[in-house]
Biopython code that builds the backbone (N, CA, C, O; Angstrom):
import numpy as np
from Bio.PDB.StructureBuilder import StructureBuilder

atoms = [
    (1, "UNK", "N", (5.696, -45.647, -4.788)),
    (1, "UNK", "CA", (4.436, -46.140, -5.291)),
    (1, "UNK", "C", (3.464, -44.954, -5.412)),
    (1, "UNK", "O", (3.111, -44.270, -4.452)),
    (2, "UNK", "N", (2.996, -44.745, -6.902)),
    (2, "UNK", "CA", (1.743, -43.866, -7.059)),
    (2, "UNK", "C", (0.817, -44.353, -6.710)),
    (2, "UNK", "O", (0.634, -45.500, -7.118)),
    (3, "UNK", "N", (-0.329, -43.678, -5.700)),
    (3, "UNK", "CA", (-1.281, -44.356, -5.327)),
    (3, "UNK", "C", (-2.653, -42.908, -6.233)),
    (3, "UNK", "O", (-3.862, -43.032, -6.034)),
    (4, "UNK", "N", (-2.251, -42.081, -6.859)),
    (4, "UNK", "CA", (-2.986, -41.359, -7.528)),
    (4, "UNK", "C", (-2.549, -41.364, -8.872)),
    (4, "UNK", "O", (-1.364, -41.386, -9.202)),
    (5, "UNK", "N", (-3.960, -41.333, -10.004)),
    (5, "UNK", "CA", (-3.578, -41.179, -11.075)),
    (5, "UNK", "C", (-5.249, -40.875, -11.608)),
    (5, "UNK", "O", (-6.122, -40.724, -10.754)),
    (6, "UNK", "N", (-5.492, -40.823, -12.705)),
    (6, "UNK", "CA", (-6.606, -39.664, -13.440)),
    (6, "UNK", "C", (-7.635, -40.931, -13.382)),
    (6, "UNK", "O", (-7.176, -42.072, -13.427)),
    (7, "UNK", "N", (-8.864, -40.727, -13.294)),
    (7, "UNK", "CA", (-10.188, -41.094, -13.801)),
    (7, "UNK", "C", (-10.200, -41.705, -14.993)),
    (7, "UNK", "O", (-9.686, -41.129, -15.952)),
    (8, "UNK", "N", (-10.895, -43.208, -15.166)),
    (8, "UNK", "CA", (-11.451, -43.284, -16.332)),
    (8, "UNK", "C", (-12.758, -43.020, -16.605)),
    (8, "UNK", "O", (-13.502, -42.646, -15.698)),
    (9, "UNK", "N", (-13.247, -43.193, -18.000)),
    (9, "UNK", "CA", (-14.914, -43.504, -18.218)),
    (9, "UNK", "C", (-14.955, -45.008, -17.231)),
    (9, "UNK", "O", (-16.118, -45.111, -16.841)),
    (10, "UNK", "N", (-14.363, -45.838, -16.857)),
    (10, "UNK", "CA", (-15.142, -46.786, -16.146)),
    (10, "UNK", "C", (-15.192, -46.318, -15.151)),
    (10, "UNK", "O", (-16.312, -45.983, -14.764)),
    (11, "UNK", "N", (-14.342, -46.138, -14.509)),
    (11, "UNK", "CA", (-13.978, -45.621, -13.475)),
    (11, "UNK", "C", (-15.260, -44.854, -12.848)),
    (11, "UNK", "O", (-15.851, -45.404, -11.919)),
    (12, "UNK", "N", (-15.682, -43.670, -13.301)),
    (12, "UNK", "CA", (-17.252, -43.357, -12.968)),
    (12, "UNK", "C", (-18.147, -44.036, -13.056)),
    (12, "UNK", "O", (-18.990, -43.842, -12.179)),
    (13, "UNK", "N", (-18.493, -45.221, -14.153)),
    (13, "UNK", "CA", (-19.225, -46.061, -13.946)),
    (13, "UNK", "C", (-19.674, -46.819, -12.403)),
    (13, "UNK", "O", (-20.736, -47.338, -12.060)),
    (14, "UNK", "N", (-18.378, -46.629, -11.673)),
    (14, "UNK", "CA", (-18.451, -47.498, -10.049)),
    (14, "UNK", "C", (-19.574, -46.659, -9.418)),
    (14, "UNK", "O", (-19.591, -45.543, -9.938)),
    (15, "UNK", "N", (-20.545, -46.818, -8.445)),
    (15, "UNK", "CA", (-21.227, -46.419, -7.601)),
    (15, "UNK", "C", (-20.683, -45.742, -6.545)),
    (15, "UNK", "O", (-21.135, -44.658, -6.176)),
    (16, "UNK", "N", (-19.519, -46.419, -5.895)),
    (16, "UNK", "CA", (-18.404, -45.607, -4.435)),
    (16, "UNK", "C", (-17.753, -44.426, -5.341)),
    (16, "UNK", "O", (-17.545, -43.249, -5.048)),
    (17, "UNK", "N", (-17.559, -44.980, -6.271)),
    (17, "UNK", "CA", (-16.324, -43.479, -6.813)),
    (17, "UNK", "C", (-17.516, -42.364, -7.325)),
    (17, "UNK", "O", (-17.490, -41.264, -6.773)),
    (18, "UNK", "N", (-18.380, -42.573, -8.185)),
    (18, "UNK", "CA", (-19.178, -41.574, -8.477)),
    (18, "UNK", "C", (-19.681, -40.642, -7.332)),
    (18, "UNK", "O", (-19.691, -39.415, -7.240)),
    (19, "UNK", "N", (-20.184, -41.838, -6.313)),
    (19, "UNK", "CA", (-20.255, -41.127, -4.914)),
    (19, "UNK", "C", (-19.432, -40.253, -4.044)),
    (19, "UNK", "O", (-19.554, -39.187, -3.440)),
    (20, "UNK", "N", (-18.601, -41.108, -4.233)),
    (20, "UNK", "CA", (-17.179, -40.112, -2.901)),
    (20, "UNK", "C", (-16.655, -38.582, -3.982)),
    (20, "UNK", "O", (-16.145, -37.583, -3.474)),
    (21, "UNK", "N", (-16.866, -38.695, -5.153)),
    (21, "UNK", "CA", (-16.856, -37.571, -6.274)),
    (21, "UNK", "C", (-18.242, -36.537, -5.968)),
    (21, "UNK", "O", (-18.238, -35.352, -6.301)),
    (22, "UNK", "N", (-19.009, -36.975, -5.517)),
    (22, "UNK", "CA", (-20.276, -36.132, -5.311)),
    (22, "UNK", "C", (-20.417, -35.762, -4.116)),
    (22, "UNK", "O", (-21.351, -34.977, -3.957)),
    (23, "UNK", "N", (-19.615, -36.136, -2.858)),
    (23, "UNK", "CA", (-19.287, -35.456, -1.851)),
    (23, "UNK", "C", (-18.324, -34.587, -1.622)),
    (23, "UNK", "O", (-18.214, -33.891, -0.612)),
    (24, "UNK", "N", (-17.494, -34.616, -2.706)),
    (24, "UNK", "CA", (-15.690, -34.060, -2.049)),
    (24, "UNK", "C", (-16.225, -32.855, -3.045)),
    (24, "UNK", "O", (-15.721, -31.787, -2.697)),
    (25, "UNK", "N", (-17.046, -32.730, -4.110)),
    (25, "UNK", "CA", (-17.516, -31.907, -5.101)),
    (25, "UNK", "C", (-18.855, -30.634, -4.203)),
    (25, "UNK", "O", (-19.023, -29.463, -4.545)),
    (26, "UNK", "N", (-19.594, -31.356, -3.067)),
    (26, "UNK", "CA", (-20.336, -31.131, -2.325)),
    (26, "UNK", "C", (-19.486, -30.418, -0.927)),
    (26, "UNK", "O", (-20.025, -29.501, -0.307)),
    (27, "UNK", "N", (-18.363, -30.854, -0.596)),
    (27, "UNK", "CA", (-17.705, -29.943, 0.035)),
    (27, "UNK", "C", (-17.320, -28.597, -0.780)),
    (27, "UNK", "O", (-17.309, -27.470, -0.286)),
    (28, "UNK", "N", (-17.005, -28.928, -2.130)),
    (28, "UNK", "CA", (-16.303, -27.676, -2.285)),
    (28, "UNK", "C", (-17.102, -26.355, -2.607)),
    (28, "UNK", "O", (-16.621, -25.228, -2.483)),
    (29, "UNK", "N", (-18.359, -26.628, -3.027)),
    (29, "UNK", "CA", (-19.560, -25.999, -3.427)),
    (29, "UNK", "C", (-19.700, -25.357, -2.220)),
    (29, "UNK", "O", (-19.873, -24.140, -2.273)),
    (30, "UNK", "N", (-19.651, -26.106, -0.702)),
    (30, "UNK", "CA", (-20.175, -24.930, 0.292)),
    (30, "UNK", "C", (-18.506, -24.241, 0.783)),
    (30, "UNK", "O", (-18.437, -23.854, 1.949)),
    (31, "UNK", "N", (-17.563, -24.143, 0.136)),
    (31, "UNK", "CA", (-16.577, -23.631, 0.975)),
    (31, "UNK", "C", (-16.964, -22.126, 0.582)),
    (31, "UNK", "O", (-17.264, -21.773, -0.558)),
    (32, "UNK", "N", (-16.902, -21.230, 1.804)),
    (32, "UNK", "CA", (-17.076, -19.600, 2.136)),
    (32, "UNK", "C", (-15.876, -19.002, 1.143)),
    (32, "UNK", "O", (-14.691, -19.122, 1.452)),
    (33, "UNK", "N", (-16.253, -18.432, 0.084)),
    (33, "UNK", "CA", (-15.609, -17.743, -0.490)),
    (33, "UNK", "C", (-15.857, -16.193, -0.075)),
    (33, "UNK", "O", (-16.999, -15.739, -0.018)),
    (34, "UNK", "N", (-14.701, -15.411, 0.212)),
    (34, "UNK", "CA", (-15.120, -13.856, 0.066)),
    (34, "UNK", "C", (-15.586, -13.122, -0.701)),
    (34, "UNK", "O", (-15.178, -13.610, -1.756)),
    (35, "UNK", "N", (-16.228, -12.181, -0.993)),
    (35, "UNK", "CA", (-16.631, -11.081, -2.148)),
    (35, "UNK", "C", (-18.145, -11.158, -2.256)),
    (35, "UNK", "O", (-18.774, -11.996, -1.611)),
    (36, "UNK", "N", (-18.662, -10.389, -2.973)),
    (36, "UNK", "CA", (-19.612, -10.793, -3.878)),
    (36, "UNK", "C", (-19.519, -12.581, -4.698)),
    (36, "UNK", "O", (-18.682, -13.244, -5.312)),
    (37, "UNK", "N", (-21.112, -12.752, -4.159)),
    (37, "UNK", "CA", (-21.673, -13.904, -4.667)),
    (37, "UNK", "C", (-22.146, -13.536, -6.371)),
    (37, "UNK", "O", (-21.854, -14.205, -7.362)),
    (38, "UNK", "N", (-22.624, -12.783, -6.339)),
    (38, "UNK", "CA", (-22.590, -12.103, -8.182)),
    (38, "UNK", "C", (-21.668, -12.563, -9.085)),
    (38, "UNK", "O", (-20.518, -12.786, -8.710)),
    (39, "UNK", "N", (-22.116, -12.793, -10.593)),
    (39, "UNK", "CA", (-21.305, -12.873, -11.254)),
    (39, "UNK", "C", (-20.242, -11.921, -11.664)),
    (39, "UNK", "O", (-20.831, -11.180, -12.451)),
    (40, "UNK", "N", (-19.426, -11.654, -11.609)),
    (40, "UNK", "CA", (-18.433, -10.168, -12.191)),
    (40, "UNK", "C", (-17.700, -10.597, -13.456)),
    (40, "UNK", "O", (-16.724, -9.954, -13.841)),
    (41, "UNK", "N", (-17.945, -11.184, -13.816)),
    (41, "UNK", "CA", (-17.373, -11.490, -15.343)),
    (41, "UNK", "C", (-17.280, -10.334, -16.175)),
    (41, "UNK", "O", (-16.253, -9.753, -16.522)),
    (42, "UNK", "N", (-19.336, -9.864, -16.662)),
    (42, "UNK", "CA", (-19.477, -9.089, -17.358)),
    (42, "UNK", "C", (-19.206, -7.615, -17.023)),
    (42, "UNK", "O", (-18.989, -6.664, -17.774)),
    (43, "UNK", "N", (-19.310, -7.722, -15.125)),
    (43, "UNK", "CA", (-18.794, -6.259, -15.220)),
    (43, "UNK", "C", (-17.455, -5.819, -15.261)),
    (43, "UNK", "O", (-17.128, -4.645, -15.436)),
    (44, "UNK", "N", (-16.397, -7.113, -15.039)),
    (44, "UNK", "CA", (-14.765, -6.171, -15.499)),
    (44, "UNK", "C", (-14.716, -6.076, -16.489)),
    (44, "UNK", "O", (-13.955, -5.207, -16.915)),
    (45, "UNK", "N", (-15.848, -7.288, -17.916)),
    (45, "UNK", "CA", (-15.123, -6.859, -19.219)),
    (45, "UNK", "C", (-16.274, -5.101, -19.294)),
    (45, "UNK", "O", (-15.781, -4.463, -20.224)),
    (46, "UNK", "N", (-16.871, -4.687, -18.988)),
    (46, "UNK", "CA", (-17.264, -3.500, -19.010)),
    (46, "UNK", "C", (-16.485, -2.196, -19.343)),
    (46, "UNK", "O", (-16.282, -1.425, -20.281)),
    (47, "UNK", "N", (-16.045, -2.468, -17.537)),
    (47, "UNK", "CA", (-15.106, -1.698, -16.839)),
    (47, "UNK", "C", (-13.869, -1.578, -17.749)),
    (47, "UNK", "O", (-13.450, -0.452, -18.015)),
    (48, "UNK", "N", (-13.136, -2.897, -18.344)),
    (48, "UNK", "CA", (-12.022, -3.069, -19.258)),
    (48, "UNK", "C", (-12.339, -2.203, -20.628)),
    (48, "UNK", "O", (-11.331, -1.732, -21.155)),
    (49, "UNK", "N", (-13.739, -1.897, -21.353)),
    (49, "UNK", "CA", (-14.287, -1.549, -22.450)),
    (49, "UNK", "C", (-14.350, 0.187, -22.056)),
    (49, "UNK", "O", (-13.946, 1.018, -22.869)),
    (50, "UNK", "N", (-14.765, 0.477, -21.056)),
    (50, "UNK", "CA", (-15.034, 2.083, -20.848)),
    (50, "UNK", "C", (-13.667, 2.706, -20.578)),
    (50, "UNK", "O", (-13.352, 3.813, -21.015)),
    (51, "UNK", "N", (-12.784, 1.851, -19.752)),
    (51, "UNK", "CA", (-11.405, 2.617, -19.981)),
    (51, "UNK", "C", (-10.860, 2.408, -20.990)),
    (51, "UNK", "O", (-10.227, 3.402, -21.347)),
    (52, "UNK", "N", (-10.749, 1.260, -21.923)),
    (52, "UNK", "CA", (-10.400, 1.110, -23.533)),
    (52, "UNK", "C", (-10.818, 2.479, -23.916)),
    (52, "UNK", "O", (-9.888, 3.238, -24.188)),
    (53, "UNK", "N", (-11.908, 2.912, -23.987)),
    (53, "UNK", "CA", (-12.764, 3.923, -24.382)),
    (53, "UNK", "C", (-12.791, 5.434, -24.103)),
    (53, "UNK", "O", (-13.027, 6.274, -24.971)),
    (54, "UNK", "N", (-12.487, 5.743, -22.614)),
    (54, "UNK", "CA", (-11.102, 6.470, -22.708)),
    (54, "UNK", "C", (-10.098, 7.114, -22.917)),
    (54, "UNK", "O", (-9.789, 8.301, -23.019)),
    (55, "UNK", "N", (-9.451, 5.798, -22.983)),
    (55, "UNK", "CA", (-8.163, 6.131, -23.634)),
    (55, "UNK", "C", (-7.997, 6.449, -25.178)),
    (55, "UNK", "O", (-7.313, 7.355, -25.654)),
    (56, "UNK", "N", (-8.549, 5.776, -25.673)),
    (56, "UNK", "CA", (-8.698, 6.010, -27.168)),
    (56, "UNK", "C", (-9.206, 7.536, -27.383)),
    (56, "UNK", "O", (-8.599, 8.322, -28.111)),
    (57, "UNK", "N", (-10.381, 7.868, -26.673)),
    (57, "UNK", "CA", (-10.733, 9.118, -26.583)),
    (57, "UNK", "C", (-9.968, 10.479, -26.570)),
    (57, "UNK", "O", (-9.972, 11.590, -27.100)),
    (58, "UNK", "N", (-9.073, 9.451, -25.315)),
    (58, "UNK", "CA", (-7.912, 10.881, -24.580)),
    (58, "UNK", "C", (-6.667, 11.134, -26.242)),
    (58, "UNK", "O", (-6.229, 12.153, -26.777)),
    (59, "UNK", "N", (-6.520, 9.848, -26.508)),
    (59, "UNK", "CA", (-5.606, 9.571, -27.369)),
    (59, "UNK", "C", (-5.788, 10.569, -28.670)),
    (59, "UNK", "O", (-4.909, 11.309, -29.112)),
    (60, "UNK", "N", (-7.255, 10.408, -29.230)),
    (60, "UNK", "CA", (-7.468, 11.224, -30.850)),
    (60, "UNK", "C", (-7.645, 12.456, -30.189)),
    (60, "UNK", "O", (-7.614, 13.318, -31.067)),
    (61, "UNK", "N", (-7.837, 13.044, -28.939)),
    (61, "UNK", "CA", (-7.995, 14.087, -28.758)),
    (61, "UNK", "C", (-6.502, 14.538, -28.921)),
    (61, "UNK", "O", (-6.194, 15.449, -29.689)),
    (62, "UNK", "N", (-5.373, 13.692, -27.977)),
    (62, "UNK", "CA", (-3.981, 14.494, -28.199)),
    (62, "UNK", "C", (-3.386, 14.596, -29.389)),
    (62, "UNK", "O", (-2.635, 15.563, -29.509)),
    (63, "UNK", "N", (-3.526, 13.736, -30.493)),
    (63, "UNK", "CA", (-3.451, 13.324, -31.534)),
    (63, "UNK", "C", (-4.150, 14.612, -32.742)),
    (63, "UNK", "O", (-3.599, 14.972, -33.783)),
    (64, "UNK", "N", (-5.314, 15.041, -32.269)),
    (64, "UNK", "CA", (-6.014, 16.161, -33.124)),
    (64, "UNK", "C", (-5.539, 17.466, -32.610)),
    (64, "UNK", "O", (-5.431, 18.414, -33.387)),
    (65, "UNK", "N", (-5.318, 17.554, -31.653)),
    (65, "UNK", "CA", (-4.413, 18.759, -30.928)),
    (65, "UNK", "C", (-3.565, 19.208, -31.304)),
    (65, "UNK", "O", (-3.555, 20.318, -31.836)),
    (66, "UNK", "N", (-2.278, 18.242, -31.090)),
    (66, "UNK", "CA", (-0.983, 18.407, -32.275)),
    (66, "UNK", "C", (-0.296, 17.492, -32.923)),
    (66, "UNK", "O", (0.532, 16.741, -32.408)),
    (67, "UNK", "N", (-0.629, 17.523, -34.125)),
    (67, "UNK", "CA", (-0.321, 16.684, -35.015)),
    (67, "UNK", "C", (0.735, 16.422, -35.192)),
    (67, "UNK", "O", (1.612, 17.085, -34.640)),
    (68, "UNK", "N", (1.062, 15.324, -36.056)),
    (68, "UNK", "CA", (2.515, 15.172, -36.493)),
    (68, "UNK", "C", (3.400, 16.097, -37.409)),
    (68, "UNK", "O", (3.161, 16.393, -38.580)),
    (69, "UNK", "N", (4.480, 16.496, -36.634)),
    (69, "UNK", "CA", (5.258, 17.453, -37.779)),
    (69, "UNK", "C", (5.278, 17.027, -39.550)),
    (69, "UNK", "O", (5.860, 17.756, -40.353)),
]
sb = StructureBuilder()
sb.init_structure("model")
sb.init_model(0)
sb.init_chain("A")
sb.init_seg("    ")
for serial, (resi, resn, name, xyz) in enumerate(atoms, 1):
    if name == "N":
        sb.init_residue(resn, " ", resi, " ")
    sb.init_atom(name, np.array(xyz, "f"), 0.0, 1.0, " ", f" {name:<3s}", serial, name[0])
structure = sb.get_structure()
């Protein structure tokens, strides 16, 4: 016997379920994550862009150095 299965739109409509959803949602919000609280999104795609940058660099330099036979 499945005793789990997905949410409906009525289903939130209930008062207990919307509720017990706004606590178990309220636990997870305070669980202690490690690291920085900061966003780091924008700084790995950065970080990902300056070594792109780089390399490409290192690249036309070996590339202008010695060319293709």
């Amino acid at each position: 016997m499945n005793l789990i299965s997905p949410l409906l739109w009525a289903d939130m409509r209930e008062q207990k379920i919307a509720a017990q959803i706004a606590r178990e949602l309220g636990k997870f919000h305070k669980v202690d994550i490690p690291g920085s609280k900061e966003p780091q999104l924008w700084v790995d795609i950065l970080k990902f862009y300056e070594k792109g940058y780089k390399f490409i660099f290192v690249l036309i330099i070996v590339l202008v150095s010695f060319p293709p036979i």
